[in-house]
N, CA, C and O atoms as CSV, one atom per row, in Angstrom:
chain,resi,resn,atom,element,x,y,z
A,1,UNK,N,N,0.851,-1.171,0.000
A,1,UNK,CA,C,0.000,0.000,0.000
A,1,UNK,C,C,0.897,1.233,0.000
A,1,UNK,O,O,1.837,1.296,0.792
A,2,UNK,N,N,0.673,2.083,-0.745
A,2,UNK,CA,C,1.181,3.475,-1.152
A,2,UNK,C,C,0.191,4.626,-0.332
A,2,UNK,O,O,-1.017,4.514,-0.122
A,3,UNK,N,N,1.274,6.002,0.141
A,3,UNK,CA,C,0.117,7.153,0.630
A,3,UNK,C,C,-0.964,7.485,-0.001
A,3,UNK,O,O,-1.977,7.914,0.552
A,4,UNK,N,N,-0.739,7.207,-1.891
A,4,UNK,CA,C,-1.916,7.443,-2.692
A,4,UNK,C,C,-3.110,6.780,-2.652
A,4,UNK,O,O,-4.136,7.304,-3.086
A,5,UNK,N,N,-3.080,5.289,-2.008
A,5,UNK,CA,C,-3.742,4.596,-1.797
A,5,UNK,C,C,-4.518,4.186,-0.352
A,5,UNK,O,O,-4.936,3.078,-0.017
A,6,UNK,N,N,-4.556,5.228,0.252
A,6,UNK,CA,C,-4.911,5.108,1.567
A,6,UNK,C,C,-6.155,6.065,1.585
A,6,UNK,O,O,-6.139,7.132,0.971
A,7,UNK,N,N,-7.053,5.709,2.194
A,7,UNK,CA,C,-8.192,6.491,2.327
A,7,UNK,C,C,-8.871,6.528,3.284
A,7,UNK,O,O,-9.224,5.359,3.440
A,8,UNK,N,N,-9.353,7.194,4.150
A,8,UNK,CA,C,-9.653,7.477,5.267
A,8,UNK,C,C,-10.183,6.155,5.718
A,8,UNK,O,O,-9.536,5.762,6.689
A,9,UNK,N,N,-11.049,5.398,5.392
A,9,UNK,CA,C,-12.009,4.317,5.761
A,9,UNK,C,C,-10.568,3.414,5.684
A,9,UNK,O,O,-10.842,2.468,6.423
A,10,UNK,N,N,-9.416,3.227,5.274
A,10,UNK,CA,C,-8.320,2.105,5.707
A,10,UNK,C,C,-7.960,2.478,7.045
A,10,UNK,O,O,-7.816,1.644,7.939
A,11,UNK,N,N,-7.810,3.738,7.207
A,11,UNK,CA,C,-7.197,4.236,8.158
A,11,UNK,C,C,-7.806,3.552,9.449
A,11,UNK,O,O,-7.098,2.866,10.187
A,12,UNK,N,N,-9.090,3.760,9.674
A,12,UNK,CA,C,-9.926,3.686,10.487
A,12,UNK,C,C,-9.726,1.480,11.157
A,12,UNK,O,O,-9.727,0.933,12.260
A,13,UNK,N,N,-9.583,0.947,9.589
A,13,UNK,CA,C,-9.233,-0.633,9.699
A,13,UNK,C,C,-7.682,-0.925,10.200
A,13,UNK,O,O,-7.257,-2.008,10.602
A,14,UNK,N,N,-7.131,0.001,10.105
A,14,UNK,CA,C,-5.394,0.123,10.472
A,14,UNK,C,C,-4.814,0.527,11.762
A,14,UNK,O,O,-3.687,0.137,12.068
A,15,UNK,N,N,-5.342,1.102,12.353
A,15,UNK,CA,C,-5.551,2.254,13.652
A,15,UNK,C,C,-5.099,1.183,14.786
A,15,UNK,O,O,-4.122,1.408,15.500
A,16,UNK,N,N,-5.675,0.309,14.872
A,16,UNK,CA,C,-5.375,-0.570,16.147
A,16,UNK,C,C,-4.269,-1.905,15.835
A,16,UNK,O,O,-3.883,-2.706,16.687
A,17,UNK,N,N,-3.920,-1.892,14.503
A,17,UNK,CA,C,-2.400,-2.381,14.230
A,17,UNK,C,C,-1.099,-1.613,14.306
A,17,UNK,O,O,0.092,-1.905,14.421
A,18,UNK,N,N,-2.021,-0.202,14.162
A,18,UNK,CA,C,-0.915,0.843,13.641
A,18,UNK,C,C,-0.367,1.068,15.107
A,18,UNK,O,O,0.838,1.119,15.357
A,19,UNK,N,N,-1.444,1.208,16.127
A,19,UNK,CA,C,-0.999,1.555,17.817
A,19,UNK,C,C,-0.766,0.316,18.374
A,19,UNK,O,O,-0.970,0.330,19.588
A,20,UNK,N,N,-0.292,-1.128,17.783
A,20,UNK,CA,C,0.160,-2.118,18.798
A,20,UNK,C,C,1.340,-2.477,17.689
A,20,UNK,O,O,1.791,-3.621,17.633
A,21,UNK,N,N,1.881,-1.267,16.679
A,21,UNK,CA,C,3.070,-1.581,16.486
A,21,UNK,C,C,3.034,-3.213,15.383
A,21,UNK,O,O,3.830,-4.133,15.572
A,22,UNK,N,N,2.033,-3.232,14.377
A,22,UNK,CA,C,1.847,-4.526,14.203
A,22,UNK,C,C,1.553,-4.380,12.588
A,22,UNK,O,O,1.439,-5.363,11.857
A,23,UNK,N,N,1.438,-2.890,12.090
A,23,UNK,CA,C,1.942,-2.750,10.529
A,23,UNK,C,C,3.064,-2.754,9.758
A,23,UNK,O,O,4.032,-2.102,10.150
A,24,UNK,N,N,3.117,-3.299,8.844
A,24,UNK,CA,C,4.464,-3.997,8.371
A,24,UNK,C,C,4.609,-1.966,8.161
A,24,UNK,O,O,3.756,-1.083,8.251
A,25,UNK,N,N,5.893,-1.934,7.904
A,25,UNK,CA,C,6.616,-0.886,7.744
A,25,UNK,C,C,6.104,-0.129,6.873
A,25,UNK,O,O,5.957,1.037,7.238
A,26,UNK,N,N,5.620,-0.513,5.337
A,26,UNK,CA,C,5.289,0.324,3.900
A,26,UNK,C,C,3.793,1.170,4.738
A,26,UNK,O,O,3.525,2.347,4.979
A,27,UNK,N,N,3.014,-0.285,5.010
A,27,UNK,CA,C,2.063,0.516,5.817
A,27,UNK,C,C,2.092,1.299,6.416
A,27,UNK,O,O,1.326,2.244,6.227
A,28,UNK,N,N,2.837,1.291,7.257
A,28,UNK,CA,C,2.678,2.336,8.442
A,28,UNK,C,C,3.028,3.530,8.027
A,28,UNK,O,O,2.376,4.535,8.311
A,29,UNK,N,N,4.351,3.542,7.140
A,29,UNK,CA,C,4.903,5.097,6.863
A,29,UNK,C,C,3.413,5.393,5.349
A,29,UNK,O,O,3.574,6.446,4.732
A,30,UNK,N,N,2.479,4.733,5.008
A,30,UNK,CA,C,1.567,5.230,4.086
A,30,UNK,C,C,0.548,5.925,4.876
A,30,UNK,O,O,0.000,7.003,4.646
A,31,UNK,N,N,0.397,5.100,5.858
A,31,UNK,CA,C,-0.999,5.473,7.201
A,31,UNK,C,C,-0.188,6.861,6.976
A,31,UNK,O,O,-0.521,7.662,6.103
A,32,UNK,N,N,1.504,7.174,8.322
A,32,UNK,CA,C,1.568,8.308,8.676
A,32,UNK,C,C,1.506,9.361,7.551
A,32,UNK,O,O,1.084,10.498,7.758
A,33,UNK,N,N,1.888,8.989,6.508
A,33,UNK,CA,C,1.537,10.317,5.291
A,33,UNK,C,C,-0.105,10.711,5.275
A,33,UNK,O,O,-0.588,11.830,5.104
A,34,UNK,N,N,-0.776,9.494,5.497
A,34,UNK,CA,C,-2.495,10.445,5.280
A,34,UNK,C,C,-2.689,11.435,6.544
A,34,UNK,O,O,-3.070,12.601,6.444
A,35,UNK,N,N,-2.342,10.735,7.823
A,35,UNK,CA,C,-2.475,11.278,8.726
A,35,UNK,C,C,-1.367,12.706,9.043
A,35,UNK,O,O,-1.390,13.389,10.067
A,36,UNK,N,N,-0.481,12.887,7.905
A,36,UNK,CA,C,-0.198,14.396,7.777
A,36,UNK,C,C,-0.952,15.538,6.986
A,36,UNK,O,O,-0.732,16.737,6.816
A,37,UNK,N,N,-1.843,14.739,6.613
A,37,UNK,CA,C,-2.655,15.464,5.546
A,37,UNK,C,C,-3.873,15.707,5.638
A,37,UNK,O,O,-4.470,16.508,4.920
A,38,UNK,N,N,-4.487,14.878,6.749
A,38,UNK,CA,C,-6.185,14.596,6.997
A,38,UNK,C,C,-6.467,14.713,8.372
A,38,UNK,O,O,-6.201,13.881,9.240
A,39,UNK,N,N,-7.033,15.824,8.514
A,39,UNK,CA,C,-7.129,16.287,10.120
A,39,UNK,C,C,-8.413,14.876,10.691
A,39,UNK,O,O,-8.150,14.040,11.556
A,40,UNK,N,N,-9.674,14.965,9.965
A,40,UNK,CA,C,-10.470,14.486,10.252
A,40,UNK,C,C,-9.569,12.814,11.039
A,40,UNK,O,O,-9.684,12.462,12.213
A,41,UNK,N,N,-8.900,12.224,10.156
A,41,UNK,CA,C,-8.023,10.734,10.339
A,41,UNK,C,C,-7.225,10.930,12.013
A,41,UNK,O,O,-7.347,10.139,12.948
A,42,UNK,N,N,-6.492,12.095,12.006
A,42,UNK,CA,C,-5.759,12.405,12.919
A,42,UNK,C,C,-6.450,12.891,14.368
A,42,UNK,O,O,-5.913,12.774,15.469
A,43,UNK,N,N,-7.735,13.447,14.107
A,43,UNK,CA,C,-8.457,13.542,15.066
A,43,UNK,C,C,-8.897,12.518,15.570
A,43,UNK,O,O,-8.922,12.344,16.788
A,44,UNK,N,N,-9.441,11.418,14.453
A,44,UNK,CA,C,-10.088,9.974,15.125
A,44,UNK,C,C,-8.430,9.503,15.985
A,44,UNK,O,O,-8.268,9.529,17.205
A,45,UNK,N,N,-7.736,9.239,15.311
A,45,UNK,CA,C,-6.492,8.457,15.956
A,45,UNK,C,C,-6.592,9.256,17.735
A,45,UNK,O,O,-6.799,8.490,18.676
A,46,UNK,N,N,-6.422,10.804,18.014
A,46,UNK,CA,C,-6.174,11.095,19.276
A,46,UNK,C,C,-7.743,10.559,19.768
A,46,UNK,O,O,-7.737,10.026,20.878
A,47,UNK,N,N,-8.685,10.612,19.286
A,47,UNK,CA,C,-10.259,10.284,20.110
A,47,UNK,C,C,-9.862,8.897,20.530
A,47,UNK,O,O,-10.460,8.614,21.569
A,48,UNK,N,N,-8.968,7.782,20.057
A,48,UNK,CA,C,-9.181,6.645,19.883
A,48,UNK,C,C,-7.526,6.620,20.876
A,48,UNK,O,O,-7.072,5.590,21.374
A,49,UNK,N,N,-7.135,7.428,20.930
A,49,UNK,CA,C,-5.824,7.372,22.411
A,49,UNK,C,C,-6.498,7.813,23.374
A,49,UNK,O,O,-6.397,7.208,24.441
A,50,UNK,N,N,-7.261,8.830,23.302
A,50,UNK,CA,C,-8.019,9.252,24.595
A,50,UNK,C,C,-8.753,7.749,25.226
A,50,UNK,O,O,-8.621,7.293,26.362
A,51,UNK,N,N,-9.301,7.358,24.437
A,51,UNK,CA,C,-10.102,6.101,24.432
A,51,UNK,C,C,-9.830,4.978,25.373
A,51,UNK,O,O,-10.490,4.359,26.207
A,52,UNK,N,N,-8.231,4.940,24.784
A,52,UNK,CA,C,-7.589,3.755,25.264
A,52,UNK,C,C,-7.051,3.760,26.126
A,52,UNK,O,O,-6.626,2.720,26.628
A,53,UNK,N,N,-6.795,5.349,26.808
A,53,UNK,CA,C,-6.140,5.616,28.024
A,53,UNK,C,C,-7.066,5.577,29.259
A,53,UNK,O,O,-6.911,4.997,30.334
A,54,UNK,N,N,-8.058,6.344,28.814
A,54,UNK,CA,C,-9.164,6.338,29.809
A,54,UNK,C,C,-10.208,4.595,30.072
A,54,UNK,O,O,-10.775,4.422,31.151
A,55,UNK,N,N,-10.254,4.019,29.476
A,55,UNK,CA,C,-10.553,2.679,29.268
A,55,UNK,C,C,-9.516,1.790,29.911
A,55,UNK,O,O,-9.937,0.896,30.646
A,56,UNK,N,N,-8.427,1.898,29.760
A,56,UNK,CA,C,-7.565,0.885,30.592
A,56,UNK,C,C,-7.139,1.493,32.032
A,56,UNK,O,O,-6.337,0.893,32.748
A,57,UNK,N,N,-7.715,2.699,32.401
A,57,UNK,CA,C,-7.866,3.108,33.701
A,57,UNK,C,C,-8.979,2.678,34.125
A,57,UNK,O,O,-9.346,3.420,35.036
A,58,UNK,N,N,-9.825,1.736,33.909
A,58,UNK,CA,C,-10.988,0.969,34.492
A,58,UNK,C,C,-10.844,-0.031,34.982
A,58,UNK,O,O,-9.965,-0.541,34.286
A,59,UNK,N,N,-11.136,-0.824,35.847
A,59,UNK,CA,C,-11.655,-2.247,36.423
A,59,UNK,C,C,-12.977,-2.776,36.007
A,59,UNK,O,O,-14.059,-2.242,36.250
A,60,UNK,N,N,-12.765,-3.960,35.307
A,60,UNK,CA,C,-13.230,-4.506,34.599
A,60,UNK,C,C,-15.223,-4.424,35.894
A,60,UNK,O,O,-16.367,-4.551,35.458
A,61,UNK,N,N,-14.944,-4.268,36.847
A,61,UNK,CA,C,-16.089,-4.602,37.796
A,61,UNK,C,C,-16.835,-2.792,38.167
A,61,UNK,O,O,-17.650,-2.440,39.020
A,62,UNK,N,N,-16.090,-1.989,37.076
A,62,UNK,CA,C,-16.300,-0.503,37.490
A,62,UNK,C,C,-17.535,-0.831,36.339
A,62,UNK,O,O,-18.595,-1.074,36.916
A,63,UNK,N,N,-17.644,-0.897,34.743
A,63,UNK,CA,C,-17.901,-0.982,33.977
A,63,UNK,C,C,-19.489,-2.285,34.003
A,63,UNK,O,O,-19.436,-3.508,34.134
A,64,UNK,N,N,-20.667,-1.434,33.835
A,64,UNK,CA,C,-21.617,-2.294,34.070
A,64,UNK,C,C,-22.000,-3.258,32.878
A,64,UNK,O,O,-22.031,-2.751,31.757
A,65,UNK,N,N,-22.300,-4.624,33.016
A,65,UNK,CA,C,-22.367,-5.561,31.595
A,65,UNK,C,C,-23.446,-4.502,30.691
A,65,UNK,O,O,-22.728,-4.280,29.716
A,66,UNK,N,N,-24.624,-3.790,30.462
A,66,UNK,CA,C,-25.452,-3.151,29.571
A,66,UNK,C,C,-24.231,-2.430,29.073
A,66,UNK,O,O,-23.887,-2.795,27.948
A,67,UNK,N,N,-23.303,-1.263,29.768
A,67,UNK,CA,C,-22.439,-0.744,28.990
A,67,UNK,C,C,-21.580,-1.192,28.196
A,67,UNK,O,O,-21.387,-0.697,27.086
A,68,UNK,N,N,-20.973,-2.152,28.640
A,68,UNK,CA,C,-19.684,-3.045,27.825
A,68,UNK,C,C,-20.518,-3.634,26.920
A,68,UNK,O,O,-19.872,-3.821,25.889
A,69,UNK,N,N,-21.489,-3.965,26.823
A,69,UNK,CA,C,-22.360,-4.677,25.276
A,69,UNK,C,C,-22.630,-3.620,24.422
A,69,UNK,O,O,-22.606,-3.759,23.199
A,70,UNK,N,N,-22.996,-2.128,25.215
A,70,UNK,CA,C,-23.392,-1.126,24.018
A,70,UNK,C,C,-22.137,-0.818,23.167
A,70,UNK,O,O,-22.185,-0.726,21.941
A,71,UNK,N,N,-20.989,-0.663,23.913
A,71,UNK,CA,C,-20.370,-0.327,23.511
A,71,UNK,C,C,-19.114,-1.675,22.550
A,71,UNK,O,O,-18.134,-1.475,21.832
A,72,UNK,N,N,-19.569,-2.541,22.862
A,72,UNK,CA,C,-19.035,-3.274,21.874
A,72,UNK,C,C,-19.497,-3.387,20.630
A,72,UNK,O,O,-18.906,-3.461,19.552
A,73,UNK,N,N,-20.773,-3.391,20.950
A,73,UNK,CA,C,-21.340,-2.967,20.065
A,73,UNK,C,C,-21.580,-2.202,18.469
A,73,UNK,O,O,-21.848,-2.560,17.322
A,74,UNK,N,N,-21.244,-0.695,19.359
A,74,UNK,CA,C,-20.703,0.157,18.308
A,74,UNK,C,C,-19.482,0.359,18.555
A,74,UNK,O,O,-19.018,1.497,18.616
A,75,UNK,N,N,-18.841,-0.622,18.718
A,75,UNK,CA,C,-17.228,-1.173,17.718
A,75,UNK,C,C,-17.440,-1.827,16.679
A,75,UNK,O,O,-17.150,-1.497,15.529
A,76,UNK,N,N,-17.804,-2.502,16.933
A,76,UNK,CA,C,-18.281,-3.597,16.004
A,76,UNK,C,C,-18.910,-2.989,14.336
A,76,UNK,O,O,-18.536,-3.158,13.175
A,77,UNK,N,N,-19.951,-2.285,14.949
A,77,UNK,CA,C,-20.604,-1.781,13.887
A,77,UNK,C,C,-19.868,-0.650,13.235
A,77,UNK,O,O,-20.126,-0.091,12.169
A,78,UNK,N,N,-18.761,-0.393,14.211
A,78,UNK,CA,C,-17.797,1.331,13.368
A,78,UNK,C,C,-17.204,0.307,12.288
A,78,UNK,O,O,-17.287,0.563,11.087
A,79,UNK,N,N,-16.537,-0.991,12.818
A,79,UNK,CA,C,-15.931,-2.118,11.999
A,79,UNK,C,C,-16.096,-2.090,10.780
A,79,UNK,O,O,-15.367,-1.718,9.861
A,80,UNK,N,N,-17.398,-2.628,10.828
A,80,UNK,CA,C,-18.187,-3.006,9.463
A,80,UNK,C,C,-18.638,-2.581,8.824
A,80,UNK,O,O,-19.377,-3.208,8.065
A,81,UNK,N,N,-18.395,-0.638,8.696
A,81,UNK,CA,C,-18.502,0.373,7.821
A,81,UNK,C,C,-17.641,0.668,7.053
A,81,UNK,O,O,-17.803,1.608,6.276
C-alpha cells in the first residue's frame, strides 16, 4: 500500500495495528503520510488514544455488563462500515 492509496475508511481498519506496532513498515509510513494530511483521520487516531487511556484506567467490575455490550457494540458496527 502506497500514501496514494490510503483512504480514510483504511485508516480507520489500520488504527489498532498501527498503535500495537503490528503494521508492516510500507504501511505504516503510508498510514503516517495520510495522517499528515487529513485532520479528520488524525483527530479519530487522538479520540481513539483518549479512548484507550481512559478505558484501561478501568476495572473490569467498574464498567456495568449493559455498557460493555453497548459499547461493543458500536465497535463492532464502526468495523463493518
Amino acid at each position: 500500500m502506497n500514501r496514494d492509496e490510503v483512504r480514510c475508511r483504511d485508516v480507520v481498519a489500520l488504527l489498532t495495528d498501527y498503535l500495537e506496532g503490528a503494521l508492516p513498515v510500507e504501511d505504516r509510513v503510508a498510514l503516517e503520510q495520510h495522517l499528515l494530511t487529513c485532520e479528520g483521520c488524525t483527530a479519530f487516531l487522538a479520540q481513539l488514544r483518549t479512548s484507550i487511556a481512559l478505558t484501561g484506567a478501568l476495572d473490569q467490575e467498574e464498567v456495568a455488563p449493559a455498557l460493555m455490550d453497548a459499547v461493543l457494540a458500536l465497535y463492532r458496527q464502526r468495523q463493518s462500515t
